[in-house]
Structure formats: C-alpha cells, structure tokens
TIDREN-79619 format. One line per field, with one value per residue (C-alpha): residue in one letter; y, x, z. Coordinates in pm, whole numbers, padded with zeros to 5 digits, always signed. Example, Ala and Ser with C-alpha at 12.3 -4.5 7.8 and 13.67 -1.06 7.14 Angstrom:
BEGIN
resn c(A;S)
py c(-00450;-00106)
px c(+01230;+01367)
pz c(+00780;+00714)
//
This chain:
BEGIN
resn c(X;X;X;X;X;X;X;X;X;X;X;X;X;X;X;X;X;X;X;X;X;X;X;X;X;X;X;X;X;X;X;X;X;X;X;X;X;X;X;X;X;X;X;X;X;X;X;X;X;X;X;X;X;X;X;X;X;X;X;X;X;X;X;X;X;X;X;X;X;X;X;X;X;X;X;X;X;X;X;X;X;X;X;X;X;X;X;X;X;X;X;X;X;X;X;X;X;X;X;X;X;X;X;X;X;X;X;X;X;X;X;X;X;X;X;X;X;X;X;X;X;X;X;X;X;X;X;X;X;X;X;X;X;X;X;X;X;X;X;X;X;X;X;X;X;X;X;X;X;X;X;X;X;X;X;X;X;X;X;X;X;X;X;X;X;X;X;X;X;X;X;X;X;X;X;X;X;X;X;X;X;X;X;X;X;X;X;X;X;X;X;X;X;X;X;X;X;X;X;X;X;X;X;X;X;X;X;X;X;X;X;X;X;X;X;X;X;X;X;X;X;X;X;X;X;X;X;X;X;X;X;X;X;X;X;X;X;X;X;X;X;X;X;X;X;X;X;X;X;X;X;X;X;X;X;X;X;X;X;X;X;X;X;X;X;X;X;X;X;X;X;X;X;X;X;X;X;X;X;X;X;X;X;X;X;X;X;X;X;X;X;X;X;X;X;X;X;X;X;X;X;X;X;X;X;X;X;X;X;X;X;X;X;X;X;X;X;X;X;X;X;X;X;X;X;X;X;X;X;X;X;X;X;X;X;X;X;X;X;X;X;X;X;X;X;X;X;X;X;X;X;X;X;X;X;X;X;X;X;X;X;X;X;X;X;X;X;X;X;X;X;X;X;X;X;X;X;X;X;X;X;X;X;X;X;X;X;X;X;X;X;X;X;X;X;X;X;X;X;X;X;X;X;X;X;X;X;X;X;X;X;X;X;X;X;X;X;X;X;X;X;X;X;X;X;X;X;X;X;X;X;X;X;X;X;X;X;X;X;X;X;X;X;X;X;X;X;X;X;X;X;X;X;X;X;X;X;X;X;X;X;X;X;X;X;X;X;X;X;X;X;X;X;X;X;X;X;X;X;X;X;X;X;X;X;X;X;X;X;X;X;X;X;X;X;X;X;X;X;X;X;X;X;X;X;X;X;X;X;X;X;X;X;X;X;X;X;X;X;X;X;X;X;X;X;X;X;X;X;X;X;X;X;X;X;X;X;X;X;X;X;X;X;X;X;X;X;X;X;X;X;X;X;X;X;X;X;X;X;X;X;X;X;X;X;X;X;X;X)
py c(-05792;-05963;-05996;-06302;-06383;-06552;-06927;-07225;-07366;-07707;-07885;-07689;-07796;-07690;-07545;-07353;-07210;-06879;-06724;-06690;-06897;-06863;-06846;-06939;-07294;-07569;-07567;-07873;-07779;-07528;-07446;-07782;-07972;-08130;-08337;-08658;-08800;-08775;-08461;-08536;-08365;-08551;-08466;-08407;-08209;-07900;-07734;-07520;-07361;-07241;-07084;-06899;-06807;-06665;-06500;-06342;-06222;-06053;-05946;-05768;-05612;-05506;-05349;-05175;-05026;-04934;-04759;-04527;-04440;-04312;-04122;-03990;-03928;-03729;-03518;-03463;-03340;-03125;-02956;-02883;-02757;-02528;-02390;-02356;-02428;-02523;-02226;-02264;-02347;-02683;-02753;-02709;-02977;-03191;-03223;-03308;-03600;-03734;-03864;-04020;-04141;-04332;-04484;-04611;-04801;-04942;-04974;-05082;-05187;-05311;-05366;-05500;-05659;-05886;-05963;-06045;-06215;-06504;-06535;-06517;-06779;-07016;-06972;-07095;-07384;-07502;-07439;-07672;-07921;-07917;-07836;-07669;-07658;-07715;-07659;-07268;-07104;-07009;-06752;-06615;-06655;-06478;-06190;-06182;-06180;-05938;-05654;-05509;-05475;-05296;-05092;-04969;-04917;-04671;-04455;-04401;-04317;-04076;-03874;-03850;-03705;-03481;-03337;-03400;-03223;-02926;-03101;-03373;-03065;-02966;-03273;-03296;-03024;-02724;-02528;-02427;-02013;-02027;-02423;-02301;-02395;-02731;-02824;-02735;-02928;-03240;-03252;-03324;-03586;-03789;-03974;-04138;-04363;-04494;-04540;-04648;-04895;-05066;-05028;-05221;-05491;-05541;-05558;-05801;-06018;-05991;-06076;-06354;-06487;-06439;-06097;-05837;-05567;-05388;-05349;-05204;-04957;-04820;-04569;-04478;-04375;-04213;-03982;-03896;-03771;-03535;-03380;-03358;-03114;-02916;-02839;-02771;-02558;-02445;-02068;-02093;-02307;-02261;-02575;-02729;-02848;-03051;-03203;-03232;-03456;-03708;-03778;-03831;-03997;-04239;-04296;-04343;-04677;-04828;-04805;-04932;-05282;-05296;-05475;-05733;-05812;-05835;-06087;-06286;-06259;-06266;-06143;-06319;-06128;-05823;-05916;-05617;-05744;-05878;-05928;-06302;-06369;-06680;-06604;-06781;-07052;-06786;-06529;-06613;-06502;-06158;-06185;-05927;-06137;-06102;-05743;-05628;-05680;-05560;-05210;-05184;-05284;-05086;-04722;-04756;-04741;-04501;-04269;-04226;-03979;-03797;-03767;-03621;-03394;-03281;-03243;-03042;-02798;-02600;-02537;-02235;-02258;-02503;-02760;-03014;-02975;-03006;-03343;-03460;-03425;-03552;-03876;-03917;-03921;-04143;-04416;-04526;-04760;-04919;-04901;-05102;-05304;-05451;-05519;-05826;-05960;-05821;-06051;-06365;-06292;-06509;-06778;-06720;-06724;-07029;-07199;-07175;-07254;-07587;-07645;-07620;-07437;-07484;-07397;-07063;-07026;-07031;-06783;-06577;-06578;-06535;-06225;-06092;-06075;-05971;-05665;-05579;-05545;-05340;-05116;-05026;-04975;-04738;-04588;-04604;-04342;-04136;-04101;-03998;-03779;-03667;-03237;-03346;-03572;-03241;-03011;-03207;-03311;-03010;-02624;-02485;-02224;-02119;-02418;-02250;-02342;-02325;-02572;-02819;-02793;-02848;-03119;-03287;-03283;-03418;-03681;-03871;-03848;-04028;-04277;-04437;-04592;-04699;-05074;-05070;-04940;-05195;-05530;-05384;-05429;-05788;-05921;-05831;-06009;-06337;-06300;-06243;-06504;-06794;-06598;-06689;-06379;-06245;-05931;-05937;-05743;-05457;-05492;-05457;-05144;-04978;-04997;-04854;-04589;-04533;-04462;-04213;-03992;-04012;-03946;-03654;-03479;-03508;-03414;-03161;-02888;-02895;-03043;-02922;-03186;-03367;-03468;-03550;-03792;-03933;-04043;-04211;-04385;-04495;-04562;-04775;-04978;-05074;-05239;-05432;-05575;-05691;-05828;-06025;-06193;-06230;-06446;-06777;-06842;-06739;-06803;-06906;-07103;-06854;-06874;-06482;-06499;-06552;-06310;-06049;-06160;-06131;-05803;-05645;-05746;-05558;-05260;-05283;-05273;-04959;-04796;-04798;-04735;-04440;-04272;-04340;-04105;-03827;-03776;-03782;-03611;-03278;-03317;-03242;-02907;-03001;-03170;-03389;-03515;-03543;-03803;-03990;-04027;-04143;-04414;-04591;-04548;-04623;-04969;-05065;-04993;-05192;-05484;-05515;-05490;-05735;-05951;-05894;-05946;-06263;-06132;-06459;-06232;-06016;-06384;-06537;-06237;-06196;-06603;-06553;-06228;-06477;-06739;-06559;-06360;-06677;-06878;-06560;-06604)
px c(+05895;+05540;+05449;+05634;+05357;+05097;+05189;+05056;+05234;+05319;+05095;+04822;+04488;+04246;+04018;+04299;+04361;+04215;+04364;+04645;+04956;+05305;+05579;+05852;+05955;+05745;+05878;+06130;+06300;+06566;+06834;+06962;+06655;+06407;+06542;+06535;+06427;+06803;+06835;+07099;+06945;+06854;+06956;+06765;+06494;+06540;+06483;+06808;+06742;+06421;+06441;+06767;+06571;+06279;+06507;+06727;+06411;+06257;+06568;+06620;+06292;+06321;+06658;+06464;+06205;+06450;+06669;+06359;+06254;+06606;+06635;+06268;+06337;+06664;+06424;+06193;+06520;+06594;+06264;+06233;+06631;+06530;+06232;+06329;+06706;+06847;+06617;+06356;+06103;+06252;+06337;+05990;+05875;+06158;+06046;+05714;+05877;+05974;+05619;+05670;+06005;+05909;+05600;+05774;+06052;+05769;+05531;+05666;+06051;+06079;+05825;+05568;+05756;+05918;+05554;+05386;+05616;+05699;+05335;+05178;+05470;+05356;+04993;+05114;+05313;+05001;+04808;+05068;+05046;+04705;+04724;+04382;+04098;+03747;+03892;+03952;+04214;+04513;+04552;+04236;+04187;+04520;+04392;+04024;+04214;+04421;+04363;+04020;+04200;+04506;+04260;+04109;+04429;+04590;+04304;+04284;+04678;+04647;+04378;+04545;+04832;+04683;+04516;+04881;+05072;+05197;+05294;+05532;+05703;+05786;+05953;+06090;+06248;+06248;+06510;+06245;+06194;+05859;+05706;+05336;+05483;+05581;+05272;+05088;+05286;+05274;+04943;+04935;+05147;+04962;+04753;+05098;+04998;+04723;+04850;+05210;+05042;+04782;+05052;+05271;+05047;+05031;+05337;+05409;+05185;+05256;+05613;+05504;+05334;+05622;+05503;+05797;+05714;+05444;+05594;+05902;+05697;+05535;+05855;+05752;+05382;+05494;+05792;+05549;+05285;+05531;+05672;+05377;+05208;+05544;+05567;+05159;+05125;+05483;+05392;+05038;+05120;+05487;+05647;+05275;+05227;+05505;+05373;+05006;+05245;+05366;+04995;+04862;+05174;+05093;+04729;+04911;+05064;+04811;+04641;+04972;+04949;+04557;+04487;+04766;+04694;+04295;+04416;+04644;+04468;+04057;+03948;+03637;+03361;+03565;+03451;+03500;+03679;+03496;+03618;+03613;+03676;+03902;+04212;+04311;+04554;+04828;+04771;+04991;+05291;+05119;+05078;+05197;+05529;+05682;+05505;+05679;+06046;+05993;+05818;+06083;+06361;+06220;+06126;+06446;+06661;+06441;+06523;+06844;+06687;+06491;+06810;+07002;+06705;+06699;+07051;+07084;+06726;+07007;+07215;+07210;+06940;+06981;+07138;+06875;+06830;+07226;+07192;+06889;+07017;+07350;+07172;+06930;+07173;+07522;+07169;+07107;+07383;+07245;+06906;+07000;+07206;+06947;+06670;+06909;+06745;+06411;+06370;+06511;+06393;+06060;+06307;+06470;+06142;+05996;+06351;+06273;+05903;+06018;+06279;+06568;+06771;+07111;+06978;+06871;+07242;+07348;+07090;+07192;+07514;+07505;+07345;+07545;+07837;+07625;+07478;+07815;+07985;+07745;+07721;+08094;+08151;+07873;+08033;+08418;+08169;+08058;+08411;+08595;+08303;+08110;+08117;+08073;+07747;+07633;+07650;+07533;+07235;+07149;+07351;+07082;+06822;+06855;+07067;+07435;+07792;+07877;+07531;+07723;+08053;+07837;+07635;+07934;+08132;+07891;+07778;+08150;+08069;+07746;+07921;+08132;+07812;+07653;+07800;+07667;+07315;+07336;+07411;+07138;+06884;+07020;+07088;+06770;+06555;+06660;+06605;+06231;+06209;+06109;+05862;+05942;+05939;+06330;+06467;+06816;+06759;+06562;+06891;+07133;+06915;+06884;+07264;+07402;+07122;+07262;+07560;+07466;+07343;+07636;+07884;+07581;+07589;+07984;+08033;+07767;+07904;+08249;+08202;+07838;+07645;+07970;+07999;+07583;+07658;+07959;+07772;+07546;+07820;+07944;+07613;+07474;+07821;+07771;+07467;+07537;+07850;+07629;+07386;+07640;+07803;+07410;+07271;+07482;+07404;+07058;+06896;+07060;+07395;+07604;+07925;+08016;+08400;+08403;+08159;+08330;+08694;+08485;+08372;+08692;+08848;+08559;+08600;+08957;+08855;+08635;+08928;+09151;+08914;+08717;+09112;+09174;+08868;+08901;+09279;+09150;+08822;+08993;+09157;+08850;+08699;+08386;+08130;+07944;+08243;+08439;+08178;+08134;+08519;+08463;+08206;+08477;+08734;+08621;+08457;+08772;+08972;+08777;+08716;+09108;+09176;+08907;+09087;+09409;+09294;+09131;+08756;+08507;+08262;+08467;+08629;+08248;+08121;+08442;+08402;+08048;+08080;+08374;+08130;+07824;+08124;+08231;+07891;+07787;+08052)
pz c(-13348;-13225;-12902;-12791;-12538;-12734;-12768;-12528;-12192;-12229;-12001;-11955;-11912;-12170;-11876;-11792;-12151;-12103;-11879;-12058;-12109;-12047;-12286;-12080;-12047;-11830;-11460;-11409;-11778;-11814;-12084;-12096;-12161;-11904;-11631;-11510;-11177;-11056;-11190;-11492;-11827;-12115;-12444;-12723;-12619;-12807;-12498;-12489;-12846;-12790;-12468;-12546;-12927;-12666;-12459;-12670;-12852;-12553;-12445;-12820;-12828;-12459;-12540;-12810;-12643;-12338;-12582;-12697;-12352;-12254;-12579;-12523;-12136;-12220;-12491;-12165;-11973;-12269;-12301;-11882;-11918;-12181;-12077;-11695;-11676;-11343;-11134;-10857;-11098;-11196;-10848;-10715;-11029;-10940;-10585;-10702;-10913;-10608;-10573;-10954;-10885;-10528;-10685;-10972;-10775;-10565;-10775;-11124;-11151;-10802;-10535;-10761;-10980;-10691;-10558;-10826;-11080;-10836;-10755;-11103;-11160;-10916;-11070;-11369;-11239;-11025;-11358;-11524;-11306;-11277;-10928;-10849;-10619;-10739;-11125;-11058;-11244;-11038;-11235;-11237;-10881;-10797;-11018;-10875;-10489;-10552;-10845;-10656;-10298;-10472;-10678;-10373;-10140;-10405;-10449;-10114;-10145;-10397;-10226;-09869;-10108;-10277;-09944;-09787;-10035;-09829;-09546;-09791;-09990;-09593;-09498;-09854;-09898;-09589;-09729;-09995;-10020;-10150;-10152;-10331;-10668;-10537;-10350;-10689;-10888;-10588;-10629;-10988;-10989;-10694;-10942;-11004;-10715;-10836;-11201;-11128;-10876;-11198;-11459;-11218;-11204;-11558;-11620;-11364;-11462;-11862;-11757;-11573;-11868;-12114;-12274;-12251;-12489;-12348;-12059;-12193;-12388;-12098;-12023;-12401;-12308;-12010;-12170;-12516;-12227;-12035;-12373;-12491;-12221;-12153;-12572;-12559;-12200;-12088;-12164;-12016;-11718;-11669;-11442;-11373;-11746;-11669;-11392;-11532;-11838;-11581;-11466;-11809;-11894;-11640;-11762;-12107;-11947;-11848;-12194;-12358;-12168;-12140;-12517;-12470;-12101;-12216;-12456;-12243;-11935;-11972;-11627;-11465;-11342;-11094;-10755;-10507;-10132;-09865;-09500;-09418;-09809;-09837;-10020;-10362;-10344;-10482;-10262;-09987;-10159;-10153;-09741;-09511;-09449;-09764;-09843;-09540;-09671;-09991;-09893;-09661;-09927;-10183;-09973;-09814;-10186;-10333;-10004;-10154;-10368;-10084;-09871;-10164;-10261;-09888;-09836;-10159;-10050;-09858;-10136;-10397;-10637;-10924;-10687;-10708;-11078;-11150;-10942;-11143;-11492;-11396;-11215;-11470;-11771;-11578;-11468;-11825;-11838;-11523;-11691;-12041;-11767;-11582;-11886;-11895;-11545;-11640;-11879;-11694;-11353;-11471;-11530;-11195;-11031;-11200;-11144;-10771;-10737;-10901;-10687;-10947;-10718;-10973;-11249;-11081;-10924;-11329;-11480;-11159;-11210;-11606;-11544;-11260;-11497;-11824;-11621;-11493;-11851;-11947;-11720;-11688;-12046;-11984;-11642;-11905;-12148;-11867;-11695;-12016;-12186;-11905;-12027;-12406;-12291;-12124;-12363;-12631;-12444;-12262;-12302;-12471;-12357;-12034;-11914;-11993;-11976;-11609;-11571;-11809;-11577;-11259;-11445;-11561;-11274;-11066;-11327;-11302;-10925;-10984;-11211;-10929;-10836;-11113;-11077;-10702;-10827;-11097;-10885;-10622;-10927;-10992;-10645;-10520;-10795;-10640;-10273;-10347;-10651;-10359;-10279;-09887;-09669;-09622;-09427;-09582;-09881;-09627;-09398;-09650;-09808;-09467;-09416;-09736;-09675;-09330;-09444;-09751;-09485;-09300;-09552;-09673;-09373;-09363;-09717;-09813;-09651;-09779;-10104;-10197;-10504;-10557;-10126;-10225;-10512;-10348;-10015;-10319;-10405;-10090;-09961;-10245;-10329;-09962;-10000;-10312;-10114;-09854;-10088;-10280;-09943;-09829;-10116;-10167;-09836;-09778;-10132;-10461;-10371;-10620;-10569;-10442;-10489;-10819;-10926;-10753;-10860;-11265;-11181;-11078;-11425;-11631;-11362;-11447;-11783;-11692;-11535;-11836;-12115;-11907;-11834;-12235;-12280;-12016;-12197;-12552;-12523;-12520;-12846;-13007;-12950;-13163;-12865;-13141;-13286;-12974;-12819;-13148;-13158;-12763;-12874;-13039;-12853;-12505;-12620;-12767;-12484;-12272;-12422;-12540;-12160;-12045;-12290;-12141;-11784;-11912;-11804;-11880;-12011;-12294;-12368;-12406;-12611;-12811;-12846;-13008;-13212;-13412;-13409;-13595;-13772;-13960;-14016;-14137;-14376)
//
C-alpha cells in the first residue's frame, strides 16, 4: 500500500503548500458530507466514500504493520526466553525495560500523541482557513516552537539517567540480590528517552497529517534492532546485548519516519530556544496546563507496571519474567484493538477544533464498540488456549514446562483486564482531542492505580503473580469505568449507557466462546494443532452468541461481510 499521506488539503493556500498537507477531510466536513450553516448535511458531496476509502485504508495498512510488530516482538520474547529463560538475568534486563516501556507510553502511544495530534490539527485547520499571522505557516511555526525545546529537554533526561541509573534500579526493584547487571543494562537503554521522545514527535505529527504507515512501522524498526543484537552478541555480552538492541532499535525509528516526514513536512531553518521568544500561534495547546494532565495521566498508567515489577522483586526468581511474557503476549489483542482509534483519533481531534462536537460523539462511539469486539474475541482466545499459546510461543531452551504453567496461568489472570486496558486507550483519546487542559483522565488514572496497589499488597502474599495481575485487573477496569461515566459529561456528549449495555453483550460473547475453548483445548494433545483448532472455534462461538444476544456490532459486521459476500458474487 502507498503512503496515504501525500495528496492536497482542500483549502489550502498555495503559501501554505509545503509544509505538508493533510489527508484527512477539511474541518466542518465529516462522513456525511460538509454541512450547512444549520448544521443539516448536504447530499452529494462524495464526502462519505472517500473518507471511509481513506480510513479503511490506513486502518488496513496499520493493521498490517501492527500485526508484524507483535509477531516480531513475540520472536524478541522468544530469543530472551531461550537464551536466559525466566532467571535473574532476564529480570535484571526486564527492569531496565522499564525505562523503554515508561518512555514509550509517554512518549509515543500516549503522552505525545495526545499533545501533539490535536495541536498539529489545529495548525492545519488555521492553515485551511487561512488563519495566519504575517503569512507564517502554522505548521511550520508549531514545529520551529516546539521540536528544538523538546530536543534539548530529553537529552538532558537521558544523561541525568544514565548518571542516575543505580539509584532507579533501587527504587525499582529493592528486592534485587545483586542490581550491577541491572544498572548496566539501565544505562543502555536511557537513550530511549531521547529517541522515544523524537520518534514520538514524528509520528504525531505524520498522523496529524494523514500519514499512518510509518508510524506503524516503527514497532518494526524497533523489534528487527533488539533481535538483531541478542542473535549477534548474546554469548559475548550475555543480557546487555539485549539492552544495547532496544537503544539502536530506537535510533532505527527515527530513521523509519525521517524520509516521509522530510517530504511531508519541509522544516524551515532549526532555530534553537530563546527566553522571551514569542510562542507560535499553535503552541498553546502545548502549555504547561494541558502538559500537566497528560504527564500525570500517562506516568500514573504506566506505574502499573512499576508497582507490579516491585511487588513481584520479592518473589522467587523468574517472577518478573513469568509476568512479562504473560502481559506481553494476553496485550496484543488490546494492541490490534486500539489501531482502530489510532487512526481516527485525527478525525476526533479535527472534529473538535471545528466545533463538530456530534460528529465526534459518533466516531467516538463507533470505535468504543469496534475496539471492544476485538479485543474480547482476543481475551475468548486467551481464556480457552492460554498453556497451548505458551508453549507454542515460548517452551524452548531454558524456558521449560512448569514456566509455561506459571506463564499461562497468570496470562488468563492478565486477560480479565484486557477490555479495561483497552477502553483506557480509547476513552482517553477524546478528553485531550479539545486540546483544553482536563484533570479527569489524571483522576481517573490515579484511582484505578490506587487501588492496584491495594489489592497488590493484599494479594501478593497469598496469591504470588496471579494476586499481581489480578490487582491489574481490578485496578485498571476501575479506571476505564470512571472514564466512561466521566466523558459524556465533560467532553464528547456519548451516550455512556448504551455503550456499556453493547459491551456487556460482546463480553457475554467472550464468556461463552473463551469457556467453549478452555473445555475443548484439551482434546488435543498436539499444542500446534490444538490452538489452530481454537482459532476457529472460539471466533465462531462468539460471534453466534453476539448474534443471539443481539450485539449491534456482530449484527453490523455480520450485516457487511453478507453485503461484500453477495456483490462479490
């Protein structure tokens, strides 16, 4: 597929040409067609047809490209598993991904992403409209304001971690024997800060501008560059050429976005900061009002991760590392879940610097239900097939059988929360699409995280990873509750009930089909042929109950599926 970010905004000036257009459709025109002064759409635009053609193409090639970095992170998985099993070696790198792991929620999929992508949005509507001072590009005044400052503010970061690095593996993990390996291996992921933080960027603003593929493929870069140097250096460098692959991994994004965001986006001449400096018209949105709430929001659910990393320090050996693979494989469900409001949350964003508040409520709530039946089919797969997933993907090596049972059996823990993990990814999209500073989202984050530790520290003990993945649970299906009362009144009028009352049918759905899997899946001794039996089975289960409980969204894709089926014909 071609980059789908390369064709002309309608009504931009021819000033304002290079700097790079967007793709997605003029502000004050949405799948209907463009409005009219009393808001009623008129017909016959052809607007409808080509923004669900470019939609459902970026959406395709995103799915594409989201698909390849799961199946190259689980190789990654596979090659640390084999090489170090679940010991104190991959522990001490998997507290070092920490660093990785927190800079790539804040940096990439969710703090910078719900910065920039509403402000880069209203760029381009001002650019639209012709709304500029002095004939500047918004654009390339928002870039000019911005991209030197954040330059500057993560290299500083990355240094005062790399000179930091003992003192973080202490408050990480304290339960740690011997923390030198982990330092070591801190320290050569730091860079991450400065990398994540620039490959961030990019992709926000590619997104902005209608180009979806390069950031997709920038999971690809990163997963080729950790295989890579744990294949090369594994027997030289034991657990560090792991971490030395996640920092040129990270370079490796950067370079997978640079050509197309060179293209899209020709920068004027870099200017470096200067106090006093008068900020481009954009660059309010980036003010310490709304960057507050989304730091907060955003350090607050990666923490999940550190409590669970900190509570599980105190366990045997291998505890951390059972709780990784099984997180990192029962999350890809959520992950091909929320691609969906990836690639819409431009729309979203656009939708609300124009005012078009119900047209946002739609696209929200379109995707609220979307996301959610895909991710419970996935959490149906997980339930019924957890052990065969395992094995298959991992009992190799020095990762053995009773690793798969621990994996496994924390893994359908883990899976009780995917759907709460998912609708934080999609709820929180809109609260920052305005652009107007707002707390909730930080609230509602804080609170489910407040209560992971308490059910941690109440669990742990008696239960060991499965109490730690069942506070995740708890703590993160809290939040998405609160988020979901939170944002018909506060942001997007959606209407809450309803979405919840369509999301208990599919987890209905979710119920039955992942029970129809966990009794069959034994029938088969053979792993391979077990879960390939499961792959059919569990999606037919579900989607024959979401027809009997009359779920919109198995009726609407059932609905179209007959619809291609026949003109096909």
């Amino acid at each position: 597929m071609t980059d789908t970010g390369t064709g002309t905004e309608a009504g931009a000036r021819p000033a304002d040409a290079t700097a790079g257009p967007s793709l997605l459709p003029a502000p004050g025109s949405g799948p209907e067609g463009p409005r009219s002064p009393g808001g009623s759409p008129e017909t016959g635009s052809g607007e409808a047809p080509r923004l669900g053609a470019f939609l459902a193409r970026a959406a395709a090639g995103t799915a594409v490209l989201t698909v390849l970095a799961a199946v190259l992170g689980l190789v990654r998985d596979q090659a640390i598993a084999r090489y170090f099993g679940a010991s104190d070696a991959s522990d001490a790198f998997l507290i070092a991904w920490t660093v990785p792991e927190m800079a790539a929620t804040l940096l990439i999929e969710d703090g910078m992403a719900l910065l920039l992508v509403p402000a880069f949005s209203l760029a381009l509507t001002r650019r639209a409209s012709g709304d500029t001072e002095g004939g500047a590009d918004p654009v390339r005044e928002l870039v000019a304001a911005t991209l030197p400052r954040l330059f500057l503010l993560l290299s500083g970061g990355a240094a005062l971690l790399i000179a930091g690095a003992p003192w973080v593996v202490g408050v990480l993990a304290p339960g740690l024997a011997d923390p030198r390996l982990a330092v070591d291996c801190t320290r050569l992921t730091a860079v991450t800060v400065l990398t994540f933080g620039i490959t961030g960027y990019f992709s926000a603003a590619l997104r902005a501008h209608g180009s979806f593929l390069p950031p997709a493929g920038v999971y690809v870069a990163y997963n080729l560059g950790i295989i890579g140097m744990t294949l090369a250096l594994h027997a030289a460098w034991g657990v560090r050429a792991a971490a030395a692959g996640v920092a040129v991994g990270s370079a490796l994004m950067i370079l997978t976005q640079l050509p197309v965001l060179l293209r899209l986006l020709p920068l004027a001449r870099p200017r470096l900061p200067r106090f006093g400096r008068r900020a481009a018209p954009s660059a309010p949105l980036l003010g310490f009002a709304v960057l507050a709430p989304v730091v907060v929001f955003v350090v607050s659910r990666q923490s999940q991760v550190l409590v669970e990393r900190f509570l599980a320090s105190t366990l045997p050996a291998g505890a951390i590392s059972h709780l990784n693979y099984a997180q990192k494989v029962a999350q890809m469900p959520m992950v091909l879940s929320l691609m969906i409001c990836t690639v819409t949350f431009p729309v979203v964003a656009q939708a609300m610097a124009a005012g078009e508040h119900e047209k946002a409520r739609r696209r929200v709530e379109r995707d609220l239900g979307l996301a959610g039946m895909v991710v419970l089919l996935g959490t149906a797969v997980v339930l019924g097939y957890a052990p065969q997933i395992v094995e298959v993907l991992f009992q190799r090596g020095a990762f053995d059988a009773a690793d798969t049972a621990s994996t496994a059996q924390v893994m359908r823990v883990y899976a009780l929360g995917l759907l709460g993990h998912c609708l934080v990814g999609a709820l929180s999209r809109p609260f920052f699409s305005s652009g107007r500073p707002t707390w909730f989202p930080a609230f509602a984050m804080g609170t489910g995280l407040l209560v992971t530790m308490g059910a941690g520290y109440a669990l742990t003990y008696r239960f060991g990873v499965d109490g730690i993945a069942t506070a995740n649970a708890i703590g993160i299906s809290s939040t998405a509750l609160l988020l979901l009362m939170g944002l018909g009144t506060r942001v997007v009028p959606i209407r809450a009930r309803d979405v919840a009352l369509s999301l208990s049918r599919l987890a209905g759905a979710s119920l039955a089909a992942g029970a129809a899997g966990w009794a069959c899946a034994p029938l088969v001794p053979d792993p391979v042929l077990s879960l390939a039996a499961g792959c059919l089975l569990v999606p037919a289960v579900f989607f024959l109950t979401g027809l009997a409980l009359r779920s919109p969204e198995v009726l609407s894709l059932l609905a179209l599926i007959r619809r291609r089926f026949l003109d096909g014909r």
